[in-house]
DRENDO-1510 file (C-alpha; in Angstrom, 1 decimal, always signed):
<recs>
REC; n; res; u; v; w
REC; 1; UNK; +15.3; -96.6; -1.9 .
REC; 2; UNK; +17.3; -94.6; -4.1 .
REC; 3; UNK; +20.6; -96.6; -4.9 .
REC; 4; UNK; +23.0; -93.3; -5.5 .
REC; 5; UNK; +23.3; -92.9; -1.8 .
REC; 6; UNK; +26.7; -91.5; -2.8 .
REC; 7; UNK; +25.0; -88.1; -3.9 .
REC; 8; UNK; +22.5; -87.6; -1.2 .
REC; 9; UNK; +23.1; -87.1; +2.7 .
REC; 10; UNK; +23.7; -89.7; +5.5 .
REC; 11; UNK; +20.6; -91.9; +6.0 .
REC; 12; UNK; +21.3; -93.5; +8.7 .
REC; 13; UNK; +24.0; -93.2; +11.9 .
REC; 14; UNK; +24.4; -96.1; +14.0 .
REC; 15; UNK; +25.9; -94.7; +17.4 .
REC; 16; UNK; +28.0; -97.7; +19.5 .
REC; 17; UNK; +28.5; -96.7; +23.5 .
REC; 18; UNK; +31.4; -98.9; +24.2 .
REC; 19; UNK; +33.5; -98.8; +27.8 .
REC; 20; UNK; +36.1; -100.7; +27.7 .
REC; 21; UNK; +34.9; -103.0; +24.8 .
REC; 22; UNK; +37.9; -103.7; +23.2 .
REC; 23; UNK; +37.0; -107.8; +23.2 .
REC; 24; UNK; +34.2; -107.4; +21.9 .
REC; 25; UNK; +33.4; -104.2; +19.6 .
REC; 26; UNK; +35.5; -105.7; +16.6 .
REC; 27; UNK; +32.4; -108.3; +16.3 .
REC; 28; UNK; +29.7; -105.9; +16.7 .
REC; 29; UNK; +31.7; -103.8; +14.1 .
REC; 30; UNK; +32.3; -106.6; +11.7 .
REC; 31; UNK; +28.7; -107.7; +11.4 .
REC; 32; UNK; +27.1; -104.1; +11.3 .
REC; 33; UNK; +29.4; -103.3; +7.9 .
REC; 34; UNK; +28.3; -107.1; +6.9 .
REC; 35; UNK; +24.9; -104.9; +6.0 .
REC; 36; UNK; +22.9; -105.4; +3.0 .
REC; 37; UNK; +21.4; -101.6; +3.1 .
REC; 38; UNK; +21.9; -99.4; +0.0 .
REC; 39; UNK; +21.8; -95.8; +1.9 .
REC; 40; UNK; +24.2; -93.8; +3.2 .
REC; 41; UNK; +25.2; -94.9; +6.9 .
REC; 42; UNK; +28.0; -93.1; +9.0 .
REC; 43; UNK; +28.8; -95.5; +12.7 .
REC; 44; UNK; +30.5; -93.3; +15.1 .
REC; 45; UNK; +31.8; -94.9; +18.2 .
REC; 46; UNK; +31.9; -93.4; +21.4 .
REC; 47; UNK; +34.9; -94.8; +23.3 .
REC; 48; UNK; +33.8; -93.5; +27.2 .
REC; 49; UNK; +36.1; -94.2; +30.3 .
REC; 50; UNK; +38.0; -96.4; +28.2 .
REC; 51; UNK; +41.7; -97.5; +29.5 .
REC; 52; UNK; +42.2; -100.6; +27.1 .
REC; 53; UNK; +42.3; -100.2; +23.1 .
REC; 54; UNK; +38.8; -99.8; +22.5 .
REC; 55; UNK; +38.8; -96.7; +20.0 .
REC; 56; UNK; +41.9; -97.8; +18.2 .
REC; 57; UNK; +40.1; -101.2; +17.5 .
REC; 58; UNK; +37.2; -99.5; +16.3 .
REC; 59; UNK; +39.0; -96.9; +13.9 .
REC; 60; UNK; +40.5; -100.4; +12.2 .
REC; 61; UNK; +37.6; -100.3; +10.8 .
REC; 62; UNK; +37.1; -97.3; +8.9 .
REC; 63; UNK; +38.6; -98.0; +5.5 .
REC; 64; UNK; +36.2; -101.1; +5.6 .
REC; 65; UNK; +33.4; -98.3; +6.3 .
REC; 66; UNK; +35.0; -95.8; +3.8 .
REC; 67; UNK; +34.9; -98.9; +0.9 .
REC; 68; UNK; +31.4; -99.2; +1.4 .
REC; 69; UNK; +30.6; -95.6; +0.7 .
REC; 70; UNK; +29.5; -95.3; +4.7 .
REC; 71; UNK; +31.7; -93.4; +7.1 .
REC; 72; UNK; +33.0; -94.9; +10.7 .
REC; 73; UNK; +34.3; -92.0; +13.4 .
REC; 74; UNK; +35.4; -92.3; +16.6 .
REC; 75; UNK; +34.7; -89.9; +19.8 .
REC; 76; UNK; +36.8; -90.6; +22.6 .
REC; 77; UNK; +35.8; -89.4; +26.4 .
REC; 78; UNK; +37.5; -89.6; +29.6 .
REC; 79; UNK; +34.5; -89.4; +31.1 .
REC; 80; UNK; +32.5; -92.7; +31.7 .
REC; 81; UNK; +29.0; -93.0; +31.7 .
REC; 82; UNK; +26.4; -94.5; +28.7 .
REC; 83; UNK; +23.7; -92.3; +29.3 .
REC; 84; UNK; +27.1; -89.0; +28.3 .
REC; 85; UNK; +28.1; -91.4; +25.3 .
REC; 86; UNK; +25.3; -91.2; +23.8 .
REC; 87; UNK; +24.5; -87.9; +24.3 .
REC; 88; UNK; +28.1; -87.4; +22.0 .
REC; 89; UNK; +26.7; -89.1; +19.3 .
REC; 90; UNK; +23.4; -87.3; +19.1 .
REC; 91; UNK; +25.6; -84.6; +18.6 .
REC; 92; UNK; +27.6; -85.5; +15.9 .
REC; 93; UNK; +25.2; -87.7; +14.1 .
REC; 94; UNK; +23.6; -86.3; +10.9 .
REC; 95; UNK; +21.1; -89.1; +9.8 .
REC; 96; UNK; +17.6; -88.4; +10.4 .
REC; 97; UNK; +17.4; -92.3; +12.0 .
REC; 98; UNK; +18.9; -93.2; +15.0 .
REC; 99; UNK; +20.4; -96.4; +15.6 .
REC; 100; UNK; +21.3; -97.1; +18.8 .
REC; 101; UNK; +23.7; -100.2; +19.3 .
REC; 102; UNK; +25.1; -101.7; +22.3 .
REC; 103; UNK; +29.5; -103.0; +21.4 .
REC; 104; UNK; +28.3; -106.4; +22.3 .
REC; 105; UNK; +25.2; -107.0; +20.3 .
REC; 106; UNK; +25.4; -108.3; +16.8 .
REC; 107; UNK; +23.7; -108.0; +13.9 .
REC; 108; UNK; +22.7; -109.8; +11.0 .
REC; 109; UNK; +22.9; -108.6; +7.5 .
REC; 110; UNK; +19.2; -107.6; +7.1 .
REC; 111; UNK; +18.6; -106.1; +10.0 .
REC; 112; UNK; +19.8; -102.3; +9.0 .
REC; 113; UNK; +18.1; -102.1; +6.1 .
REC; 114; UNK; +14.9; -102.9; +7.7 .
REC; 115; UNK; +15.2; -100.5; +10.2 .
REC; 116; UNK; +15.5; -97.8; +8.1 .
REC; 117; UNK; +12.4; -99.1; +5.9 .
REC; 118; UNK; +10.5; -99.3; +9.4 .
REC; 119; UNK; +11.5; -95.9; +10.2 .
REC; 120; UNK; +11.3; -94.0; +7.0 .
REC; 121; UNK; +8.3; -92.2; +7.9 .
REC; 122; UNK; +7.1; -88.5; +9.2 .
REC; 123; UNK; +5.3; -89.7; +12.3 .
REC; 124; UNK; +7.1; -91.0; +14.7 .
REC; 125; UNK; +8.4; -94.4; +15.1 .
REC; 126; UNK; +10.4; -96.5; +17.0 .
REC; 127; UNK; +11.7; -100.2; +15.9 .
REC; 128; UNK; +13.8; -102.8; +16.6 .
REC; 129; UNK; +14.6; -106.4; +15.5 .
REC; 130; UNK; +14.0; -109.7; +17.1 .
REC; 131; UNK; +16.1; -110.4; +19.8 .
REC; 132; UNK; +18.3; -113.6; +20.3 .
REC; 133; UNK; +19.0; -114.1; +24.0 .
REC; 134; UNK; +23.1; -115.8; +24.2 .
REC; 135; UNK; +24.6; -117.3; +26.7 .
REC; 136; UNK; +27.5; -119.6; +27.5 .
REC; 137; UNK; +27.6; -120.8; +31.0 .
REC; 138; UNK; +25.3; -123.7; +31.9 .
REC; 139; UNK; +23.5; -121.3; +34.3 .
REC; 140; UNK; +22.8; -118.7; +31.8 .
REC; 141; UNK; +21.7; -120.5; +29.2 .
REC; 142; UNK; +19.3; -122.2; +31.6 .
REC; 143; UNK; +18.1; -118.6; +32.6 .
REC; 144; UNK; +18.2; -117.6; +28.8 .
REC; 145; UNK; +15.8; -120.7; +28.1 .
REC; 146; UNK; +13.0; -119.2; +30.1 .
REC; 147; UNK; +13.9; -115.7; +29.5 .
REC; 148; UNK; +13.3; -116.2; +25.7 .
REC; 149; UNK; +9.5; -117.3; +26.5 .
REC; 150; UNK; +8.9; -114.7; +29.1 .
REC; 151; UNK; +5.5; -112.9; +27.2 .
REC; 152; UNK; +7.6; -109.5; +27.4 .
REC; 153; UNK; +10.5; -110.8; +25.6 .
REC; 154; UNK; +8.5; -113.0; +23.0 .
REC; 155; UNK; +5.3; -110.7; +22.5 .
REC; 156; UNK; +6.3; -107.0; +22.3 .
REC; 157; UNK; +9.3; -104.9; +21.0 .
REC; 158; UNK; +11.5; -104.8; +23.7 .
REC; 159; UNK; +15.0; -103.6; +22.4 .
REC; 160; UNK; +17.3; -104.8; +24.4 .
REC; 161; UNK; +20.9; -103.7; +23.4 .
REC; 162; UNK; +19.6; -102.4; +20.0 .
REC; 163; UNK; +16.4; -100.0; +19.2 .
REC; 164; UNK; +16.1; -97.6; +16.6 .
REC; 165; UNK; +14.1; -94.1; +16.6 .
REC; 166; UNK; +13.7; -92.1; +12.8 .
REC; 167; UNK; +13.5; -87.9; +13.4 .
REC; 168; UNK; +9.8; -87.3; +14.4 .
REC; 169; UNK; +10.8; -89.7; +17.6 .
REC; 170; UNK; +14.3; -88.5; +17.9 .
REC; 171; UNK; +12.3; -85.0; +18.8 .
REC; 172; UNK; +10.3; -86.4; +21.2 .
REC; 173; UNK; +13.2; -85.7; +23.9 .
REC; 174; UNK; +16.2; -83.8; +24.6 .
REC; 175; UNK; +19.4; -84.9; +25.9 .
REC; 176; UNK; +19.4; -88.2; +27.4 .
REC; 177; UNK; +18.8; -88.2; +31.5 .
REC; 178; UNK; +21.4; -89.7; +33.7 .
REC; 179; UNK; +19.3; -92.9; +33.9 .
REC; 180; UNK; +20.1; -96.4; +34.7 .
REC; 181; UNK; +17.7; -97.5; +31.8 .
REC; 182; UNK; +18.3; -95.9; +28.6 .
REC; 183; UNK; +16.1; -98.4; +26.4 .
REC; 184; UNK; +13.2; -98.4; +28.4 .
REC; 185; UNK; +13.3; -94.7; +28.9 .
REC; 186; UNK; +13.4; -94.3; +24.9 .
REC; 187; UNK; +11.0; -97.6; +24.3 .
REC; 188; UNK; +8.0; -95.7; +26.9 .
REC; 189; UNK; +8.7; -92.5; +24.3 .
REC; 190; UNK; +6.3; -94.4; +22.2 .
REC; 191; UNK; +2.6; -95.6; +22.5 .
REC; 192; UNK; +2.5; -99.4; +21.2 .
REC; 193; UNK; +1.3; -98.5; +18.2 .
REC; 194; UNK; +3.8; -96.3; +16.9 .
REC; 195; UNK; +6.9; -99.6; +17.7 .
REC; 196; UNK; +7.7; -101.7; +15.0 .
REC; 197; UNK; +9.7; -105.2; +15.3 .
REC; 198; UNK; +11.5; -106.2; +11.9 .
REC; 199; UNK; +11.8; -110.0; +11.2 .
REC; 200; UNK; +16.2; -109.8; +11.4 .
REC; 201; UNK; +17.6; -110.6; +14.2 .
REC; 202; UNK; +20.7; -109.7; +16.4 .
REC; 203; UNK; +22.3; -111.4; +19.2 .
REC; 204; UNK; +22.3; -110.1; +22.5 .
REC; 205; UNK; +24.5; -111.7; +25.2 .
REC; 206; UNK; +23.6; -111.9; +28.9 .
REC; 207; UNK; +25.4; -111.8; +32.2 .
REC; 208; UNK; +27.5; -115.3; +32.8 .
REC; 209; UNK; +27.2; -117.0; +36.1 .
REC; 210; UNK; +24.5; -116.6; +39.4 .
REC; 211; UNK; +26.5; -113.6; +40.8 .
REC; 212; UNK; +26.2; -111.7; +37.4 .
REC; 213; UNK; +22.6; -112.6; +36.6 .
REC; 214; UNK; +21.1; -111.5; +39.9 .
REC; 215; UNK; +23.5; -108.0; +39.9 .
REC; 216; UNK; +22.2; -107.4; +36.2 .
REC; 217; UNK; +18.5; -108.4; +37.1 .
REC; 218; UNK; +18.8; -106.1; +40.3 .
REC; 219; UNK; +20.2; -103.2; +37.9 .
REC; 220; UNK; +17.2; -103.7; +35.5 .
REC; 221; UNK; +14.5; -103.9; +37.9 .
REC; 222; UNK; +16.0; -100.8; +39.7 .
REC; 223; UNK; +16.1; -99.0; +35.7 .
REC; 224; UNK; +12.3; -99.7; +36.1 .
REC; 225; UNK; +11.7; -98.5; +39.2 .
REC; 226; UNK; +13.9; -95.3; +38.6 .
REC; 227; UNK; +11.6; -94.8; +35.5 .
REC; 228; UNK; +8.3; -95.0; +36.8 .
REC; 229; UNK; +9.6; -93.0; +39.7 .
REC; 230; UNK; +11.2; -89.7; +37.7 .
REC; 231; UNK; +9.0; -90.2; +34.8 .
REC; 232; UNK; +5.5; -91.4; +35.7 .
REC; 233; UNK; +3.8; -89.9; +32.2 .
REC; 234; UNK; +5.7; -92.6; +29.9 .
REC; 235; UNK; +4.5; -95.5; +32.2 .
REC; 236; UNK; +1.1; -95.3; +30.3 .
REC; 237; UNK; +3.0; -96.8; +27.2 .
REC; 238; UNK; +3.9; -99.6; +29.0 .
REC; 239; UNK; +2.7; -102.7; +27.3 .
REC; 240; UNK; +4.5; -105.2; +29.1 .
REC; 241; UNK; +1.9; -108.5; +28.8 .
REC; 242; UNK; +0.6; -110.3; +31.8 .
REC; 243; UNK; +2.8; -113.9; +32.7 .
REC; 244; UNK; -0.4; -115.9; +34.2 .
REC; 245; UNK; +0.5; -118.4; +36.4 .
REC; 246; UNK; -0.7; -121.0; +34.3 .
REC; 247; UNK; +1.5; -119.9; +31.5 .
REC; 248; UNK; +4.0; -120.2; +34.5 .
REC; 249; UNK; +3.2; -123.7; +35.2 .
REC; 250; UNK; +3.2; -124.9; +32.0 .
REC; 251; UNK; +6.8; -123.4; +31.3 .
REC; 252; UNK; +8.3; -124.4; +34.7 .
REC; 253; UNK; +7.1; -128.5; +33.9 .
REC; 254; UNK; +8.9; -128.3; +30.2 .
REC; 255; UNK; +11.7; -127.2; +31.5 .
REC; 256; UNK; +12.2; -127.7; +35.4 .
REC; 257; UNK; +16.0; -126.7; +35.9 .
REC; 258; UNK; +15.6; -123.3; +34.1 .
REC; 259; UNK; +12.4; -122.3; +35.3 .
REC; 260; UNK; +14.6; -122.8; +39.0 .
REC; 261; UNK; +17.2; -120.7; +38.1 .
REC; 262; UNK; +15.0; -117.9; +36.3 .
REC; 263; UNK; +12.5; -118.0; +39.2 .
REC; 264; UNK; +15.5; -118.0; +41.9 .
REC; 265; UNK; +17.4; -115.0; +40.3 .
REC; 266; UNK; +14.4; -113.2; +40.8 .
REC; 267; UNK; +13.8; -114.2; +44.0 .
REC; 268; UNK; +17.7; -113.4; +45.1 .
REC; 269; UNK; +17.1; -109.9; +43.5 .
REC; 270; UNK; +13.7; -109.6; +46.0 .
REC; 271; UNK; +15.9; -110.5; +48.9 .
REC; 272; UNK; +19.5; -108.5; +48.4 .
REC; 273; UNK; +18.9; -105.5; +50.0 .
REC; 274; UNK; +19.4; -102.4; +47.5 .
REC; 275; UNK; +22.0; -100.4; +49.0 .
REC; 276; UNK; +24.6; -103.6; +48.0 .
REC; 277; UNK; +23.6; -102.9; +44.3 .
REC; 278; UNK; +26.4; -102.9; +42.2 .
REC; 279; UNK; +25.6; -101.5; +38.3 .
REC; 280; UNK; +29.0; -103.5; +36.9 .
REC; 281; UNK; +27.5; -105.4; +34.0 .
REC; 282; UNK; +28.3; -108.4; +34.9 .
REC; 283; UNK; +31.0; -109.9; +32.5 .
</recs>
């Protein structure tokens, strides 16, 4: 990559949703402008719904941005709503890769950089880095256990809280719905072939607590389901591996407590009647 990103355009823009993140988008920011990436980046945050200091937080950042040559901006909106944030940042964003970052998820040092080198192609592509499932209540991390060696989340790209789309893909659809399920909508954008997973990793937190895990798991399946339901054409890029119940087995004797809580969460989620879903999320 050419090193005088100074003299050529914005490479990359990294656009951060964040509602009421003010806890937590100073980390995400921190270890995004920890990047070892040579181009051109531009973050813009969009602050949505927020009623705590999440955009003033976030614009503490920008002579840290400015000093590496990249440039940080901040949209605020009264209006909540992810799907509306990130619709804000398409619009202002002038690198021909998208990175799409949820405030809570952080990143290591690499993972920018070989994002971009995933992406920087005509035909389209879509990529994201290997996820690190975190948790901090006993129950979580029990869930998290299993979770981690669930085939979808250990065999394919699934880019939860972080996924990343160069131009050619970017094109591939408008405006983004009002959808409970923004990464699976974008993920099913692409035939398996044409995602990429990168070796870096970021860190992805979960729901804390039983209450929280079944509300989340309820929201996700219902993302799914609203998916398949609106747009039945991308389900044919679904790739999401068989579990066979042998695998099942196996993983429920290694580890008996948190196959009980993984398997019970999504029984819980089978049994709570839909019209008590609540899309909070859960911390």
């Amino acid at each position: 990559m050419d090193q005088d990103y100074q003299s050529r355009g914005t490479d990359v823009t990294v656009i951060v949703p964040a509602s009421n993140e003010a806890a937590l988008i100073g980390g995400c920011l921190e270890a995004l402008l920890a990047s070892r990436f040579s181009g051109c980046a531009e973050v813009i945050v969009v602050a949505n719904g927020c009623v705590d200091d999440t955009a003033s937080v976030a614009r503490s950042f920008a002579a840290q941005a400015a000093g590496m040559g990249w440039t940080l901006a901040v949209i605020e909106r009264a209006e909540g709503g992810k799907p509306g944030a990130l619709n804000a940042g398409d619009a202002a964003a002038q690198g021909p890769v998208r990175v799409y970052l949820d405030a809570d998820v952080t990143v290591t040092p690499d993972l920018l950089g070989q994002l971009f080198a995933a992406l920087d192609a005509a035909t389209p592509r879509y990529a994201s880095g290997a996820v690190h499932i975190v948790a901090t209540t006993p129950i979580s991390r029990a869930y998290a256990r299993i979770w981690r060696r669930v085939p979808f989340m250990r065999d394919v790209v699934p880019g939860c809280g972080l996924f990343a789309v160069n131009a050619a893909g970017r094109a591939r659809w408008g405006s983004f719905p009002h959808i409970i399920a923004d990464d699976v909508f974008v993920r099913l954008h692409f035939d398996p072939k044409e995602r990429v997973g990168v070796p870096s990793s970021y860190r992805w937190p979960i729901a804390e607590g039983w209450r929280n895990l079944v509300r989340v798991r309820r929201r996700q399946n219902a993302g799914v389901d609203e998916i398949a339901a609106r747009y039945p054409d991308l389900i044919r890029n679904e790739d999401k591996p068989d579990f066979p119940a042998a695998e099942k087995l196996g993983i429920a004797l290694s580890d008996p407590l948190g196959f009980l809580i993984y398997a019970g969460v999504a029984l819980a989620v089978k049994l709570t009647p839909r019209s008590n879903q609540d899309w909070s999320r859960g911390r």
